[in-house]
Backbone bond lengths (Angstrom), bond angles and torsions (degrees), N, CA, C in turn:
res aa  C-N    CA-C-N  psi(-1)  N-CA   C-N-CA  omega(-1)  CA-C   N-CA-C  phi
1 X - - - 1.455 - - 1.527 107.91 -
2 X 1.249 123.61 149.67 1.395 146.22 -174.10 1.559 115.72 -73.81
3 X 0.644 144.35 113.48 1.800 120.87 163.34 1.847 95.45 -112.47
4 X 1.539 71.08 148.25 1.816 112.74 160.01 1.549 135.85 -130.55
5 X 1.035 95.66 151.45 1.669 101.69 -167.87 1.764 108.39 -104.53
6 X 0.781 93.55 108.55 1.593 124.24 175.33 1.711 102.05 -82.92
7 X 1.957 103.42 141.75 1.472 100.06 168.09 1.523 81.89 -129.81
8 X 1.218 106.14 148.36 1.604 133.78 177.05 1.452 110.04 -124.16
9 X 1.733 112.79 149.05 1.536 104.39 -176.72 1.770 88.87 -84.44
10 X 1.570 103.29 178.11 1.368 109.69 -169.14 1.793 110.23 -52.58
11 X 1.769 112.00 -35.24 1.360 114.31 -150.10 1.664 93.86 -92.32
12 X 1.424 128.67 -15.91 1.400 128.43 150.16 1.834 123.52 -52.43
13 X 1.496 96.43 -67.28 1.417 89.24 171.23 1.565 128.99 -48.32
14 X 1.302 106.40 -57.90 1.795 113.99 178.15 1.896 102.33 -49.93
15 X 1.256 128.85 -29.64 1.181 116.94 173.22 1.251 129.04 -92.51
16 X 1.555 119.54 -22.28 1.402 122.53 141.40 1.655 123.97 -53.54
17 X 1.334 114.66 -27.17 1.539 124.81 159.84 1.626 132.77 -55.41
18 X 1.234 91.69 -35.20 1.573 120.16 -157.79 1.992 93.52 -97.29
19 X 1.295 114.57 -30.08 1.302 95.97 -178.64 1.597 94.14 -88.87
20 X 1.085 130.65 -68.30 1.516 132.90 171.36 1.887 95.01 -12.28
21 X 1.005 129.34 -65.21 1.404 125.12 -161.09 1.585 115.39 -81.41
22 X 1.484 100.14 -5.99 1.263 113.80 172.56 1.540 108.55 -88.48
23 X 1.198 116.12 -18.30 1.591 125.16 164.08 2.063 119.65 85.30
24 X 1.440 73.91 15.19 1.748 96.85 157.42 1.345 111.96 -62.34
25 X 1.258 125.27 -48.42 1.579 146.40 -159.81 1.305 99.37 -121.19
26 X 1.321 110.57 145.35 1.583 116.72 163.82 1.712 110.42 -110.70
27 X 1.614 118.88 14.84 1.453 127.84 159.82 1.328 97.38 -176.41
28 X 1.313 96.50 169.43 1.823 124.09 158.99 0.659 120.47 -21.16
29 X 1.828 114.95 -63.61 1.060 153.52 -176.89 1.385 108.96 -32.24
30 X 1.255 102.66 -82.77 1.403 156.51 -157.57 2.137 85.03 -51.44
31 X 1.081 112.11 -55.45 1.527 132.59 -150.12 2.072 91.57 -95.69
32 X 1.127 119.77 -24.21 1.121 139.26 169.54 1.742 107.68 -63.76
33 X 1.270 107.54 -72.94 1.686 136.08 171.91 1.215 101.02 -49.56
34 X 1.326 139.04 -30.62 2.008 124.23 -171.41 1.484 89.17 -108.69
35 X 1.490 139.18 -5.53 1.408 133.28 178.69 1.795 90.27 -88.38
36 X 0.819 148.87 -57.58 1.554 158.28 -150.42 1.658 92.22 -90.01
37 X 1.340 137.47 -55.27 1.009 114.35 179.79 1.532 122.41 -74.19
38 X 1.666 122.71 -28.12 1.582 117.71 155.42 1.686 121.77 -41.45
39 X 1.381 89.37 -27.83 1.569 82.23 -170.96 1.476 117.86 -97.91
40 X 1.472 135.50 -15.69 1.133 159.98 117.47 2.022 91.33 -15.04
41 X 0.779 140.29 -52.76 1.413 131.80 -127.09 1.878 85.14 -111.09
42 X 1.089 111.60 -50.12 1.303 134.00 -170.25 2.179 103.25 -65.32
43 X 1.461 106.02 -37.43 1.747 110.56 170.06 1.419 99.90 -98.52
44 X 1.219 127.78 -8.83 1.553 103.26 160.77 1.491 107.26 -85.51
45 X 1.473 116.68 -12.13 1.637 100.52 178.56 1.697 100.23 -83.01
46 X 1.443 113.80 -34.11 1.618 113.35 -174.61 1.777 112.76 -46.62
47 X 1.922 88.07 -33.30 1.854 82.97 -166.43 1.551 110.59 -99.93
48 X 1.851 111.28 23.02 1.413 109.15 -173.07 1.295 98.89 -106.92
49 X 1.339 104.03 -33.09 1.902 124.12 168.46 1.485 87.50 -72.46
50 X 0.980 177.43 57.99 1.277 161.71 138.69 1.910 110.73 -118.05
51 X 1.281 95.03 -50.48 1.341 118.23 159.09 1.029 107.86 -65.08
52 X 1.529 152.61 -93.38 1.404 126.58 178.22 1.089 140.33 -6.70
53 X 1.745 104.54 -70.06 1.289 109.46 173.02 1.420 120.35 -53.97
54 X 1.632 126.59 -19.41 1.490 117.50 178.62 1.222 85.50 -65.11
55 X 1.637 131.55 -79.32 0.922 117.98 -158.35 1.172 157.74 -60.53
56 X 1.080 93.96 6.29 1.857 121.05 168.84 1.480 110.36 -78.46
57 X 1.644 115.86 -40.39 1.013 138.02 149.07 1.209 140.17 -34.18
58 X 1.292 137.27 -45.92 1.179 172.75 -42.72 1.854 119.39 153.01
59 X 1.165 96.22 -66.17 1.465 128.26 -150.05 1.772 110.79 -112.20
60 X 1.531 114.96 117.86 1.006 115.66 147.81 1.742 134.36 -20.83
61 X 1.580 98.86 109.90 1.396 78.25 -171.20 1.745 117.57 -82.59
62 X 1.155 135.00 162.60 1.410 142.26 -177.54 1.900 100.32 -135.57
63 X 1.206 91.87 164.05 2.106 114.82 -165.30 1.468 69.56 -99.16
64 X 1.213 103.49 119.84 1.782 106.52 144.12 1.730 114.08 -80.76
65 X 0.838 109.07 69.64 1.526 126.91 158.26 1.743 115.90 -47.34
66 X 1.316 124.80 145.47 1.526 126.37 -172.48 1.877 101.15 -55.45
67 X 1.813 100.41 -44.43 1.673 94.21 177.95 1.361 106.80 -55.38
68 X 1.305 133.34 -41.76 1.608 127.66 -159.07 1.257 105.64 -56.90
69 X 1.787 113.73 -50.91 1.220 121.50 -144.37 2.138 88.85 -95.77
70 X 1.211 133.88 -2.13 1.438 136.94 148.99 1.378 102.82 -76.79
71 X 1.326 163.58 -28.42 1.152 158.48 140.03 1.525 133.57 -30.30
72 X 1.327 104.55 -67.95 1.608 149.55 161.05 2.032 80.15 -45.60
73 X 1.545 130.76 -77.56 1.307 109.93 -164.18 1.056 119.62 -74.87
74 X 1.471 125.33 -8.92 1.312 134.28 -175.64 1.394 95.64 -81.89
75 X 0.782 176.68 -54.87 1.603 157.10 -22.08 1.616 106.59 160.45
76 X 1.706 101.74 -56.96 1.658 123.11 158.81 1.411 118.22 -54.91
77 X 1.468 107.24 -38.50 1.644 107.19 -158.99 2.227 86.92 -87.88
78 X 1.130 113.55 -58.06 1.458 101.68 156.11 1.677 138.83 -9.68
79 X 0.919 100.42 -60.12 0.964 122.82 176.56 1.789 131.06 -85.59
80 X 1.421 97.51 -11.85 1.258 126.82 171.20 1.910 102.91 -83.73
81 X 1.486 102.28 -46.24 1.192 109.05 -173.16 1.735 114.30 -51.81
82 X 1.239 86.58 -42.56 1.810 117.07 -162.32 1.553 81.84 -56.13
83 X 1.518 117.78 -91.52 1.161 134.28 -177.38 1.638 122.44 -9.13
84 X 1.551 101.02 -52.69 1.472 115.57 179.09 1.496 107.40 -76.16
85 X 1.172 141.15 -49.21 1.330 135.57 154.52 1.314 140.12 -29.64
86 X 1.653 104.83 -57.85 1.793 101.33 170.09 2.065 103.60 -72.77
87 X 1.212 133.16 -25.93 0.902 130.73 176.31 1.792 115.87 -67.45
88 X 1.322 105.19 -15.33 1.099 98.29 176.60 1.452 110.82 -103.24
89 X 1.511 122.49 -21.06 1.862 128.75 156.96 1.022 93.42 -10.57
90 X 1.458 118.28 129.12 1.635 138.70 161.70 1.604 91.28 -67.25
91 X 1.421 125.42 143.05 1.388 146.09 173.93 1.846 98.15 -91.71
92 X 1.331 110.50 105.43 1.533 117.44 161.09 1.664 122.84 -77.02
93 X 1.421 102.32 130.12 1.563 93.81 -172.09 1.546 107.02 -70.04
94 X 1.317 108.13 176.73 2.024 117.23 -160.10 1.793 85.97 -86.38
95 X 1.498 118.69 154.84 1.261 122.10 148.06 1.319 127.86 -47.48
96 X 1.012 89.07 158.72 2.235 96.02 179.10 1.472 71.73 -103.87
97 X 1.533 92.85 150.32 1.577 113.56 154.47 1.692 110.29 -134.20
């Protein structure tokens, strides 16, 4: 793992202190790492809503009907299959020449 050095004004640090000692966190660190991954979590929802909305935009709309959405999984799980198969192709080593 990487470290970085962060500067905080005084009333940041003492409250990054204060939860750590409050025993939410077992470090800085620690309380550092669930702030960066909320927010990570929070722009992958911005760009899934972002993506949607193109495609709502975009895109013919269709009834998701029970057949669609048996199609739609049939289609995934297919394709799931595929995926797991060439990934499992034994890798042959290259010729000597």
């Amino acid at each position: 793992m990487q470290t970085m050095n962060i500067s905080l004004p005084d009333p940041m640090k003492q409250f990054v202190e204060e939860q750590v000692a409050a025993g939410a966190y077992s470090s800085a660190s620690e309380y550092i790492r669930e702030l960066v991954r909320g927010d990570q979590k929070r722009q992958a929802k911005e760009q899934l809503e972002q993506t949607l909305l193109q495609a709502l935009k975009e895109g013919d709309a269709v009834e998701a009907t029970p057949e669609w959405w048996a199609a739609l999984r049939q289609e995934v799980r297919g394709r799931s299959k595929r995926r797991r198969e060439s990934d499992e192709a034994p890798v042959l080593p290259a010729k000597a020449s």
